[in-house]
C-alpha positions as CSV (number, residue, x, y, z in Angstrom):
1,X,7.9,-27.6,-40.7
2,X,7.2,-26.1,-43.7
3,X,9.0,-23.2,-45.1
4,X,8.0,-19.6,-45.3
5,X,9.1,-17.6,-48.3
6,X,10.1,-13.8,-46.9
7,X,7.0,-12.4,-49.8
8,X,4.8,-14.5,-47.5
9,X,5.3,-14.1,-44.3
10,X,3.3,-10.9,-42.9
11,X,4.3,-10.3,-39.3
12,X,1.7,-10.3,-36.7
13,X,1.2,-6.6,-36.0
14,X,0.1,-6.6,-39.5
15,X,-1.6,-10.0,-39.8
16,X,-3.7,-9.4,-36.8
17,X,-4.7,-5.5,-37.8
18,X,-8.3,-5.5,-36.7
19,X,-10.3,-4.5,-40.0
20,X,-13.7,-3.6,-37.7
21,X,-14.5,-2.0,-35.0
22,X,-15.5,-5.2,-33.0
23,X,-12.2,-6.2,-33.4
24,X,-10.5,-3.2,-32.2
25,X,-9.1,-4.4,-28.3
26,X,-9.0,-2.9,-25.5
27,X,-10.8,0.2,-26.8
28,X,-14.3,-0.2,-26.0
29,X,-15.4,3.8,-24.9
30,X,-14.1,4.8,-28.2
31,X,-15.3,2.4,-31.3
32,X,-18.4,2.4,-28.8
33,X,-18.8,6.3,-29.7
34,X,-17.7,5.8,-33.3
35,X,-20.1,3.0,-34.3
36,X,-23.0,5.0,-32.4
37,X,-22.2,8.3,-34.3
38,X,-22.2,6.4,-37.7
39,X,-25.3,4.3,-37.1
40,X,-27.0,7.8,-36.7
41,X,-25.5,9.3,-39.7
42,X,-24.0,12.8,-37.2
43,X,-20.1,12.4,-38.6
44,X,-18.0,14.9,-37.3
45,X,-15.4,17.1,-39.6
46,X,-12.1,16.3,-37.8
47,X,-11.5,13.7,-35.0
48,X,-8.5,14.0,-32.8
49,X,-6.9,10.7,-31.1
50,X,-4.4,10.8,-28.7
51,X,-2.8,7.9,-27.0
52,X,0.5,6.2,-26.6
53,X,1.8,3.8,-29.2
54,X,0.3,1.4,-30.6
55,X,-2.6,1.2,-28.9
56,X,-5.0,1.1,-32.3
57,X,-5.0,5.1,-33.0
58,X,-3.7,4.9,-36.6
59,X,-6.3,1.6,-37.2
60,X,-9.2,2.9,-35.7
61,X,-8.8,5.7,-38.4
62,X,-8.4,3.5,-41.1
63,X,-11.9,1.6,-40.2
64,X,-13.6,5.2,-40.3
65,X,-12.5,5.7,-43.6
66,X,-13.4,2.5,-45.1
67,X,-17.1,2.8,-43.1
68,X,-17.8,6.2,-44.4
69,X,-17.2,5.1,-47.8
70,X,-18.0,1.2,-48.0
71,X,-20.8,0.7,-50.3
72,X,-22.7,-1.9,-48.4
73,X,-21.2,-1.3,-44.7
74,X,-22.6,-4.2,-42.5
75,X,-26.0,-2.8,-40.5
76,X,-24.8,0.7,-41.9
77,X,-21.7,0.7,-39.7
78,X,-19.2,-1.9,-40.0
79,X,-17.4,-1.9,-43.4
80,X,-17.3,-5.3,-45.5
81,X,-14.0,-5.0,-46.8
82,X,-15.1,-6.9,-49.8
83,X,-16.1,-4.0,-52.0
84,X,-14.0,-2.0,-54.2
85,X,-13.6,0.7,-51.9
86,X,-12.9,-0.9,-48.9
87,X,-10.4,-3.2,-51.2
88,X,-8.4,0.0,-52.2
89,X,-8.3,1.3,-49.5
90,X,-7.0,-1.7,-48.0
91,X,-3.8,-2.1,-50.2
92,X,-3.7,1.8,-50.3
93,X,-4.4,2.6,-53.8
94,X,-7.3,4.5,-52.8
95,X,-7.1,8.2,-54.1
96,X,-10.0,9.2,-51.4
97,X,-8.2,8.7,-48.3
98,X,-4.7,10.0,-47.8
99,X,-2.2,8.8,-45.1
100,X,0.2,12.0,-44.4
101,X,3.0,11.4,-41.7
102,X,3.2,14.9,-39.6
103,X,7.4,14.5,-39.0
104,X,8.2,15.0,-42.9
105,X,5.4,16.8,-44.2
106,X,5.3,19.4,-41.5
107,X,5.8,23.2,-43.5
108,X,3.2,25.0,-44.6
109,X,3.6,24.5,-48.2
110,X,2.3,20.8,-47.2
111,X,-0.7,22.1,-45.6
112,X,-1.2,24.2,-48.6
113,X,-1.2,21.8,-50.8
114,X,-3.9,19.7,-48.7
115,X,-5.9,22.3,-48.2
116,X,-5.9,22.9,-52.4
117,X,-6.7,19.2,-53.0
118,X,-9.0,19.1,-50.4
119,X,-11.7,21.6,-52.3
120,X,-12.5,18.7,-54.8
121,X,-15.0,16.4,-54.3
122,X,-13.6,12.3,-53.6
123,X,-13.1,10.2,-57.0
124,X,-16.1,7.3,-55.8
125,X,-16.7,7.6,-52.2
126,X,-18.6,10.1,-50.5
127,X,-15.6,11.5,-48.1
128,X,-12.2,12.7,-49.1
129,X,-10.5,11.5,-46.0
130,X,-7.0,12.9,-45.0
131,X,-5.3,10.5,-41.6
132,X,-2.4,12.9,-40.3
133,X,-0.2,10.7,-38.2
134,X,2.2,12.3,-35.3
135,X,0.2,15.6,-35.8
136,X,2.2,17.6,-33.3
137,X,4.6,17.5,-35.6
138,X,3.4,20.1,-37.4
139,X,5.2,23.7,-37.5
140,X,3.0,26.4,-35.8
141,X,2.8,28.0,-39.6
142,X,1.3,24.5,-40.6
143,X,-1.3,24.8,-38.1
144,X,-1.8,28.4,-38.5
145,X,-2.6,27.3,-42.3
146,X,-4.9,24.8,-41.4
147,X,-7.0,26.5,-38.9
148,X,-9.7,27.9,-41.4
149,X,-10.2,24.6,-43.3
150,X,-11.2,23.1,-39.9
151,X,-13.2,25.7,-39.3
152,X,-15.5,26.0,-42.8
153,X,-14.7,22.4,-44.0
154,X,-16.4,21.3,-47.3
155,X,-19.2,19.0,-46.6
156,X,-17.0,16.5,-48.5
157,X,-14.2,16.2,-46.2
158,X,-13.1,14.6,-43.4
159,X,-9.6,15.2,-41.0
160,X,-8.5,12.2,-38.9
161,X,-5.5,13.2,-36.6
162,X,-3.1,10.8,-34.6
163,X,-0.9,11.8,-31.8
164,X,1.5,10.9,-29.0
165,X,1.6,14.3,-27.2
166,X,-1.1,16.0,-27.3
167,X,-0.1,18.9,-25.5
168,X,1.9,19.9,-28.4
169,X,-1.3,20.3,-30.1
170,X,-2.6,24.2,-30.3
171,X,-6.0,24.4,-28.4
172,X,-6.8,26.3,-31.6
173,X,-6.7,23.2,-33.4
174,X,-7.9,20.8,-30.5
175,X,-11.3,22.8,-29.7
176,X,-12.3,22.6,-33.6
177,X,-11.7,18.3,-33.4
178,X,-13.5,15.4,-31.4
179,X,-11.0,14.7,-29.1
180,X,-10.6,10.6,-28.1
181,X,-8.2,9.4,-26.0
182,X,-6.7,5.9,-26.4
183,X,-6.1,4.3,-23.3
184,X,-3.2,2.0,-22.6
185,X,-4.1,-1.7,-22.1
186,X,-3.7,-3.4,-19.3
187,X,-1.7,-6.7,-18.8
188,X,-4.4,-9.1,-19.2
189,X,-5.9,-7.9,-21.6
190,X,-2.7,-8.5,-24.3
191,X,-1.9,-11.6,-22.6
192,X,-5.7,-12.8,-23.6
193,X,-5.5,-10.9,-27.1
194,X,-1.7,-13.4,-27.4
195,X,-3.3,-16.0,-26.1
196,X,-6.0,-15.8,-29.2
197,X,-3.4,-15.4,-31.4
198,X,-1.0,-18.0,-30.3
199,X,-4.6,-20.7,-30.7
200,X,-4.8,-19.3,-34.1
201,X,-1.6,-19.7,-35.6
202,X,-0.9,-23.2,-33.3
203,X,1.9,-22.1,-31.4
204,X,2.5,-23.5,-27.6
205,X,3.0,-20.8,-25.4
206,X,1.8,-20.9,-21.1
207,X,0.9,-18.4,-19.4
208,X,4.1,-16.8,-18.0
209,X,5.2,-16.4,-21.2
210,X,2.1,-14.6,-22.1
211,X,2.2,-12.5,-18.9
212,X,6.3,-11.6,-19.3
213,X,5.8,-10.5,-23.0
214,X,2.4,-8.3,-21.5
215,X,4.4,-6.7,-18.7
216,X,7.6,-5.8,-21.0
217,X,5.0,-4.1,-23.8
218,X,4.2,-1.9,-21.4
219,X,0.4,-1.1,-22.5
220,X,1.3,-1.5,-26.4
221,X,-1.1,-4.2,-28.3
222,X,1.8,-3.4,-31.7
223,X,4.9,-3.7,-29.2
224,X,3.6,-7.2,-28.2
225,X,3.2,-8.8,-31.3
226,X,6.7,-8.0,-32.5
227,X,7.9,-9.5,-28.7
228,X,6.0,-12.6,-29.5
229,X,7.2,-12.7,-33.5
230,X,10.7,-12.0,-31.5
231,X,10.1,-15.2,-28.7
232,X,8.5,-17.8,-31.7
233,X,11.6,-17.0,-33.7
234,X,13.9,-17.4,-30.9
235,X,12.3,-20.7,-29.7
236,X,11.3,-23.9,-31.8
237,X,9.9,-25.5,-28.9
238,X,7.3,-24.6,-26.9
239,X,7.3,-20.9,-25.4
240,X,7.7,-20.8,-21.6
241,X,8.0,-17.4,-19.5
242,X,11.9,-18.8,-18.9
243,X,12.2,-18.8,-22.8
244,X,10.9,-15.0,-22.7
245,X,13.2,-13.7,-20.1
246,X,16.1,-15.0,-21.4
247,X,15.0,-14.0,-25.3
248,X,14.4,-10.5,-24.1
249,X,16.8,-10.1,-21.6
250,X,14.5,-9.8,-18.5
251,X,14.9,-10.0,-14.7
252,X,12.7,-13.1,-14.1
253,X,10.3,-12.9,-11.0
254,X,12.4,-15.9,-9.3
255,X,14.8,-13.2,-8.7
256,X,12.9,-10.6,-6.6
257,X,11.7,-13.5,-4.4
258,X,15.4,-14.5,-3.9
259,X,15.9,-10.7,-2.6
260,X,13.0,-10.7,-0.4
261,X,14.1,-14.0,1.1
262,X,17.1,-12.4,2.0
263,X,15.8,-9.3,3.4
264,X,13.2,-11.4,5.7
265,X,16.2,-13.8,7.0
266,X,18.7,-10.8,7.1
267,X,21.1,-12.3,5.0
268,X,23.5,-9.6,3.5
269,X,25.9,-12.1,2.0
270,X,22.9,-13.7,-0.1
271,X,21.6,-10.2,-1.4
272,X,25.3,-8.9,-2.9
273,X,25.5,-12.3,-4.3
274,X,22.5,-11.6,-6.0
275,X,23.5,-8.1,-6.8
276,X,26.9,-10.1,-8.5
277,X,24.4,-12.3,-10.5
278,X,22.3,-9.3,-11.6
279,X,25.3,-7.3,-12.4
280,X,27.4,-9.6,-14.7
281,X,24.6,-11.4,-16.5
282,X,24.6,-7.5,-18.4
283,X,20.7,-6.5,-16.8
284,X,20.3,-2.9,-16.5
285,X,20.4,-1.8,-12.6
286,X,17.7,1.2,-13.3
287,X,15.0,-1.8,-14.8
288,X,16.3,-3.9,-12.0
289,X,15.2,-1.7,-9.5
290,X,11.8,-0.8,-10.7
291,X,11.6,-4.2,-11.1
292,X,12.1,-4.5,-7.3
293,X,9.4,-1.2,-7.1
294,X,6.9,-3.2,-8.5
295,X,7.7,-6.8,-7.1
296,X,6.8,-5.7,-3.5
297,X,3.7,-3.2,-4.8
298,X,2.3,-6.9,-5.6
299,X,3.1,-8.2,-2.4
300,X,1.2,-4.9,-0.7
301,X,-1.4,-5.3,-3.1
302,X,-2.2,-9.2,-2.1
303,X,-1.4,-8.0,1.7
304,X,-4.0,-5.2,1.7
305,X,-6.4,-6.9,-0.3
306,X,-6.3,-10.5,0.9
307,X,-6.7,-11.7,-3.2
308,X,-4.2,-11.4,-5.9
309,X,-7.0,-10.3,-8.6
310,X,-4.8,-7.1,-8.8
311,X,-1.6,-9.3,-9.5
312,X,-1.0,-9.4,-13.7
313,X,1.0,-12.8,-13.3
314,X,0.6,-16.3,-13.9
315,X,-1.1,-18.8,-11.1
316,X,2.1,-20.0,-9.5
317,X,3.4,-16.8,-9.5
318,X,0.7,-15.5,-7.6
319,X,0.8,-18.5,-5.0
320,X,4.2,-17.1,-4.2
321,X,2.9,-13.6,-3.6
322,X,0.5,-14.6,-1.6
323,X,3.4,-16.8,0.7
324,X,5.3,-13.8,0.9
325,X,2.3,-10.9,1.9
326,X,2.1,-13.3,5.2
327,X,5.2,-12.7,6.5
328,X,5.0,-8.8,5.8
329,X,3.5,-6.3,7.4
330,X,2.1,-3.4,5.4
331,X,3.8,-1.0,7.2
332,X,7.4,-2.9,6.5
333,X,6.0,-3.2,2.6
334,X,5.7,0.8,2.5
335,X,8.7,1.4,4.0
336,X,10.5,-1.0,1.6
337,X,8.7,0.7,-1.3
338,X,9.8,4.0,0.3
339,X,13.3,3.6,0.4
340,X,13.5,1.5,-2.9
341,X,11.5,4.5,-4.7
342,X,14.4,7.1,-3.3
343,X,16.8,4.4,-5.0
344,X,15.8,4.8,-8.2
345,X,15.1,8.7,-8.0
346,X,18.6,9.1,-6.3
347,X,20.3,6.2,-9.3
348,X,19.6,9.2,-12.1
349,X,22.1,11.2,-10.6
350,X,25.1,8.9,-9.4
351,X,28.4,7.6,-11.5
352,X,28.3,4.2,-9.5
353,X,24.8,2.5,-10.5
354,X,26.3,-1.0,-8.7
355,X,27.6,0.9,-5.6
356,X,23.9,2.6,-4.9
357,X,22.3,-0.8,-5.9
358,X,24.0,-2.5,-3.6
359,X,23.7,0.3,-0.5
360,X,20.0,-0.2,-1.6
361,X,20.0,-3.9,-1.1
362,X,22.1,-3.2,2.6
363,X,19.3,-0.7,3.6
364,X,16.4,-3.3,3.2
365,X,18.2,-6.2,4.7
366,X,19.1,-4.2,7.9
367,X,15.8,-2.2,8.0
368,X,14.1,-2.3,12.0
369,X,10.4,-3.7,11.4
370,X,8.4,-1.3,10.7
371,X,5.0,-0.9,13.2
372,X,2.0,0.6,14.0
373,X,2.2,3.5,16.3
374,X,-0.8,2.7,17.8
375,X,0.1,-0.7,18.4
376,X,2.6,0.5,20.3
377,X,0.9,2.8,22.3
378,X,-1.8,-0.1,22.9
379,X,0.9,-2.4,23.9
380,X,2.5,0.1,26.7
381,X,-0.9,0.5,28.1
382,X,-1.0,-3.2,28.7
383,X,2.3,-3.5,29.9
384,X,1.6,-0.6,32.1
385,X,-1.8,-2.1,33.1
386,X,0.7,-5.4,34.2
387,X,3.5,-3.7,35.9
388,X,1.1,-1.9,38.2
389,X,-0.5,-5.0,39.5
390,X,3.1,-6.3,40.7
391,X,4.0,-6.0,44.0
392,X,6.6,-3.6,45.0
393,X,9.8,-5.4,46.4
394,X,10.2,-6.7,49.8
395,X,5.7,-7.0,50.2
396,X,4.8,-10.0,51.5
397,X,1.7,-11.1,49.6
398,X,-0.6,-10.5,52.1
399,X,-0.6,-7.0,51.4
400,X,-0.4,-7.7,47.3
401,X,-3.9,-6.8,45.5
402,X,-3.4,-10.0,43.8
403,X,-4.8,-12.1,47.1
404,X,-7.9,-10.1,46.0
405,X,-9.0,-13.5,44.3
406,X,-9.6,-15.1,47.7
407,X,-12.1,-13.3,48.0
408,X,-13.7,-14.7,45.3
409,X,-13.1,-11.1,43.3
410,X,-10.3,-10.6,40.6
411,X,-9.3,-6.9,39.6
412,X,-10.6,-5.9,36.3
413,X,-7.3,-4.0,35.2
414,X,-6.0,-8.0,35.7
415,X,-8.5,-9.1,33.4
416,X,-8.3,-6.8,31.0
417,X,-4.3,-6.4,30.7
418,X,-2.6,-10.3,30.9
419,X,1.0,-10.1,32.4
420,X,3.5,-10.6,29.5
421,X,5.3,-14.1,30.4
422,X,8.4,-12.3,31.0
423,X,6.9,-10.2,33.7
424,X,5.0,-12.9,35.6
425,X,8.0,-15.2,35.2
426,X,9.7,-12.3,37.0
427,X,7.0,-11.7,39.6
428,X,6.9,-15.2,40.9
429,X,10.7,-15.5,41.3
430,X,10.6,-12.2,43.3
431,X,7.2,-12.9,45.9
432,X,7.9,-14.6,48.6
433,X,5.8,-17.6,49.4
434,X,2.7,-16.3,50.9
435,X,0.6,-17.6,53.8
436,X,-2.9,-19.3,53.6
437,X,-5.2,-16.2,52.9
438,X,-8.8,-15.8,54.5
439,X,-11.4,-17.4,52.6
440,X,-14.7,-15.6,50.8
441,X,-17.2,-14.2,53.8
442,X,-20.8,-12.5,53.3
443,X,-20.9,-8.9,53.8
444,X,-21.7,-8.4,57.5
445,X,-21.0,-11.4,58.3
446,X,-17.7,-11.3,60.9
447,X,-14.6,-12.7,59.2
448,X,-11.2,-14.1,60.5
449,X,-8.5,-11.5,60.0
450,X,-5.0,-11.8,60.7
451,X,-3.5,-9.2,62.8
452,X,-2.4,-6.1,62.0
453,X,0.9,-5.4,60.9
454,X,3.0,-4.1,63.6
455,X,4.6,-1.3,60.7
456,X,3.7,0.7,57.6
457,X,3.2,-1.2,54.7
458,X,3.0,-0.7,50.7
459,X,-0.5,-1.4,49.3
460,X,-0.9,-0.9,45.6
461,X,-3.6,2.1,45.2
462,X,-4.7,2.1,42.1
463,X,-5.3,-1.4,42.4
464,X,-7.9,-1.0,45.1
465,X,-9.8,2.2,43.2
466,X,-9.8,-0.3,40.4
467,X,-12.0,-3.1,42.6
468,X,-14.1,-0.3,44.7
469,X,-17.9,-2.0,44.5
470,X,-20.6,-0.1,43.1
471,X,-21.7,1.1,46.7
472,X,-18.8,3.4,46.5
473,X,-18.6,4.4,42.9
474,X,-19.4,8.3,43.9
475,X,-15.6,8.2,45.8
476,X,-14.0,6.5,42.9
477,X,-12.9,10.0,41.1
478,X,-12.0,11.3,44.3
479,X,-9.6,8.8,45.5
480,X,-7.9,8.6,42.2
481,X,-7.1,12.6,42.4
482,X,-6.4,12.4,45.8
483,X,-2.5,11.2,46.9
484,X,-2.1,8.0,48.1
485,X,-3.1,7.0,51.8
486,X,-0.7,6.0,54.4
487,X,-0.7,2.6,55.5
488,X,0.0,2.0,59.7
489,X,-0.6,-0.6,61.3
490,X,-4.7,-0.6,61.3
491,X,-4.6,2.7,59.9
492,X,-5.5,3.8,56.8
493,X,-4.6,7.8,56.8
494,X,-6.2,9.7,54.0
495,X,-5.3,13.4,53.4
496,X,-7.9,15.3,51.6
497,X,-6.8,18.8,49.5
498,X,-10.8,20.2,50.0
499,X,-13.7,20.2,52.7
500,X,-16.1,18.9,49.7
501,X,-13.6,15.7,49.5
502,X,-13.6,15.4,53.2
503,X,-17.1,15.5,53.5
504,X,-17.8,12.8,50.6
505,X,-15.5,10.1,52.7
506,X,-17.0,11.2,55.7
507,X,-20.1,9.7,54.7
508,X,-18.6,6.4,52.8
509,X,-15.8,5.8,55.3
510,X,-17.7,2.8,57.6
511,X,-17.7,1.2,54.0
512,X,-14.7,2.0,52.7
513,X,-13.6,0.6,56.0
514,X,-15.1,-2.8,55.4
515,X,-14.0,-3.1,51.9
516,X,-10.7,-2.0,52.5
517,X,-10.1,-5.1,55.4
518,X,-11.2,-7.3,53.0
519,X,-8.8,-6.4,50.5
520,X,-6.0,-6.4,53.2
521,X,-7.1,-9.4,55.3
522,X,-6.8,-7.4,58.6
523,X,-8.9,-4.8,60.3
524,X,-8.4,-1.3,59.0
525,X,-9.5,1.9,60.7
526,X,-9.8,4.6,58.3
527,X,-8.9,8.3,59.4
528,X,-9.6,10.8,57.4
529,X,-7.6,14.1,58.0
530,X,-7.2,17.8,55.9
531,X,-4.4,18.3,53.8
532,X,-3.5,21.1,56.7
533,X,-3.1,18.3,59.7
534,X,-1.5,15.9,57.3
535,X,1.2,18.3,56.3
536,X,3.2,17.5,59.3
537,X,3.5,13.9,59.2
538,X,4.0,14.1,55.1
539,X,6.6,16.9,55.1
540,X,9.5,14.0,55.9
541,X,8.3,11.5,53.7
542,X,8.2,14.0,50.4
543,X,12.0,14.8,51.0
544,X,14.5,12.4,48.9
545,X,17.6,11.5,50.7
546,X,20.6,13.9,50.2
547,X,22.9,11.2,48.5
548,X,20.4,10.2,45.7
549,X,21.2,11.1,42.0
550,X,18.0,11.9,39.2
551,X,19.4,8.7,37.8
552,X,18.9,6.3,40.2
553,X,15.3,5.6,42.5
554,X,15.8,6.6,46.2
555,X,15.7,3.9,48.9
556,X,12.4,2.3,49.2
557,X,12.0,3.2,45.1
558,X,11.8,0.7,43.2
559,X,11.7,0.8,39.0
560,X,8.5,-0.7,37.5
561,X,8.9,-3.3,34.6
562,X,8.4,-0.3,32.0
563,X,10.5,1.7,33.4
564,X,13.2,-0.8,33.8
565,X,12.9,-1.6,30.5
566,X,13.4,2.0,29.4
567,X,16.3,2.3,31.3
568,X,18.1,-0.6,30.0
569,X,16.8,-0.1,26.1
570,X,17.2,3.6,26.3
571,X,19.2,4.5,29.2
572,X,17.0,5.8,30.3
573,X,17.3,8.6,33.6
574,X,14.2,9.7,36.0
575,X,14.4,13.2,36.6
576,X,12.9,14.9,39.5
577,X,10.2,17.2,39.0
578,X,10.3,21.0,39.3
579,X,7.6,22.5,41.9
């Protein structure tokens, strides 16, 4: 390798200055304006650009001044940077165009003395061009001073300023400027700018590196070309993104996966060892933990949008975000980002950055899993839906709505709500074996039933409103506001609250009778009686015994699977209700 003399080498922020607009990156809606505005010959008097660093403020400047005053600009807008003016400029011997930094030459006697030169014409070109740089600088005397040269410029001169902060900036002085503001790049945009640069100058360099170096510029075109000077000098071999962490003392990506590994397999030991290996390799816990921030962002990012097009990271490195968004919910990634984001708020103000590091770490590794709340609610509904077509305890499955699918009918709430395994697991340990049920029979056609039972039995209600048949679809809101009928024997009592109720049964009763011993698989006589007449055989039944508790069901109660579960998950207590 040949050696480089320190008068030759030029370092890349300077090598790589664009000298046109077309090469100006990243920049597009302002050289776009620019170029049109010189093309058509309407230049304004003072420009204003605002923008983080180095982001192309100062350079853009520096192409206006040549263009204005190149003597053969390329299809009148372009400069050629061959001429004599464009030369001096270039090496800054150029007595039309003066670069003034706002920090030291911020008094007013400084903007006196531009506004004095300023009143002669320029020496060859045809604009006296003055590039203030960190503007905001500027004392409010300064500004003051130079508020009526903006205002009635000479038709010779031109004002270029650059800031940082524009907010600093008097609207005095902003509302007499073209205001342009610089945007920061994005991450693949400098990684394809190094990228160009790295093919130019032969240097091997994948595309980790190129991402790492992007990300740690943080927007800033200048800032990365003095990282990459930085990695090339650190590494004679080719560049890799392992060379770039550990030249610039970065948190590589392998990491964060490590800590989300150990949050998914709730592994507490693994994530303070990680916390150990952050802490005494010297990385900065505040950068570590936006790190994290922006580690799961990606992993919500490829979650929410199935693609990892909004993922600024090489192609393995996007493989593994893509692993990881399938075994997290988006509701678990919000949380995480939730809690991690209170982290690094709550980090500014403690004396133990380690101790609240590693409380964060504890938080995410023990944190419930997160879900939807109207999952929930859907699931309850089904497991509601199941628990009601169980048969109470001690039914013998004659009487259970389930033998419904002898008759060639199932119930829709069992088609629509499945039994969870644990619940019909449950449900066939606690039926009894059943006998041989009656099989399918036409309507009107006579049909063997069994006899009666000789006392009251259990039927499951809601089960039979669900499976009424279209003929009686007109009683199907009544039945379900009415209470429960009374099961003896052959008799089917039920107690109506109104005379409009009683008078809609009335009519439907010979075939609610019909479907009703079909369900059952016995003859039942329905009887149906006012709440009045009722109120004597019901007054007994609706009295709890004296010895039960809120706690615990009465006799002949029995806890449904939901509630069961409540109880046991929650201790949960059923509590009377107040008349």
């Amino acid at each position: 390798m040949a050696l480089v003399t320190p008068s030759e080498y030029v370092v890349t922020a300077r090598k790589w200055r664009p000298l046109r607009f077309e090469e100006v990156v990243g920049q597009d809606h302002v050289t776009t304006t620019l170029r049109n505005a010189l093309a058509s010959g309407r230049i304004h008097h003072a420009y204003l650009f605002c923008g983080p660093r180095g982001v192309g403020k100062t350079t853009t400047a520096r192409i206006i001044a040549r263009a204005v005053n190149c003597a053969a600009p390329r299809n009148g807008i372009e400069p050629c940077n061959q001429c004599d003016s464009c030369q001096d400029i270039l090496n800054g011997r150029s007595l039309d165009v003066v670069e003034i930094d706002g920090a030291s030459n911020n008094s007013v006697e400084d903007v006196r003395r531009i506004r004095e030169n300023a009143k002669y014409p320029p020496a060859y070109g045809k604009f006296k061009v003055y590039i203030i740089d960190e503007v905001h600088m500027l004392s409010a005397s300064a500004f003051n001073a130079l508020l009526k040269t903006l205002e009635e410029p000479p038709p010779h001169l031109l004002f270029i300023f650059a800031t940082t902060e524009p907010h600093k900036v008097p609207a005095t002085i902003q509302s007499r400027c073209q205001r342009f503001d610089f945007h920061r790049m994005d991450t693949r945009t400098i990684a394809s700018h190094l990228r160009r640069i790295a093919q130019a100058e032969s240097v091997q360099i994948d595309d980790d590196a190129l991402y790492t170096i992007a990300r740690f510029a943080d927007g800033s075109m200048r800032d990365a070309q003095s990282l990459f000077d930085q990695v090339r000098a650190f590494s004679t071999d080719t560049i890799t993104g392992s060379t770039v962490r550990q030249s610039l003392h970065i948190l590589g990506d392998d990491v964060y996966f490590a800590i989300t590994d150990a949050i998914l397999t709730r592994d507490l030991a693994a994530a303070f060892a990680l916390s150990q290996q952050i802490i005494s390799q010297g990385f900065d816990v505040h950068q570590t933990i936006l790190g994290l921030l922006e580690h799961l962002r990606n992993a919500l990012t490829v979650r929410v949008t199935g693609t990892t097009d909004l993922v600024d990271a090489a192609d393995e490195t996007r493989h593994q975000y893509r692993q990881l968004a399938q075994q997290l919910t988006e509701e678990d990634l919000v949380q995480m980002m939730t809690i991690v984001a209170n982290a690094e708020q709550q980090l500014r103000y403690t004396s133990h950055p380690r101790l609240r590091f590693e409380l964060l770490l504890a938080q995410l590794v023990h944190l419930p899993t997160a879900c939807d709340i109207g999952t929930l609610i859907a699931q309850l509904e089904q497991w509601q839906g199941a628990a009601s077509s169980l048969p109470p305890a001690g039914e013998q499955k004659s009487t259970s709505p389930s033998d419904t699918s002898s008759f060639g009918e199932t119930p829709p709430s069992s088609r629509q709500h499945p039994m969870p395994a644990e619940e019909k697991s449950s449900a066939q340990h606690s039926s009894p074996p059943s006998s041989p049920t009656p099989s399918t029979q036409e309507e009107g056609n006579a049909s063997p039933f069994s006899p009666p039972p000789a006392t009251s039995v259990t039927v499951n209600w809601q089960e039979i409103i669900t499976a009424l048949p279209k003929t009686l679809e007109t009683i199907r809101i009544l039945l379900q506001e009415l209470p429960p009928p009374v099961f003896e024997g052959d008799k089917c009592t039920i107690t109506c609250t109104d005379s409009a109720a009683f008078d809609a049964l009335t009519l439907k009763r010979s075939q609610l009778e019909k479907f009703l011993s079909k369900q059952c698989g016995y003859l039942v006589h329905v009887q149906i009686v006012r709440a009045e007449a009722a109120a004597v055989h019901t007054a007994p039944a609706a009295t709890p015994p004296a010895n039960s508790t809120p706690s615990q069901p009465s006799h002949g109660q029995e806890l449904s699977p939901i509630e069961r579960a409540l109880v046991e998950q929650f201790k949960a207590q059923r509590i009377p209700l107040i008349q």
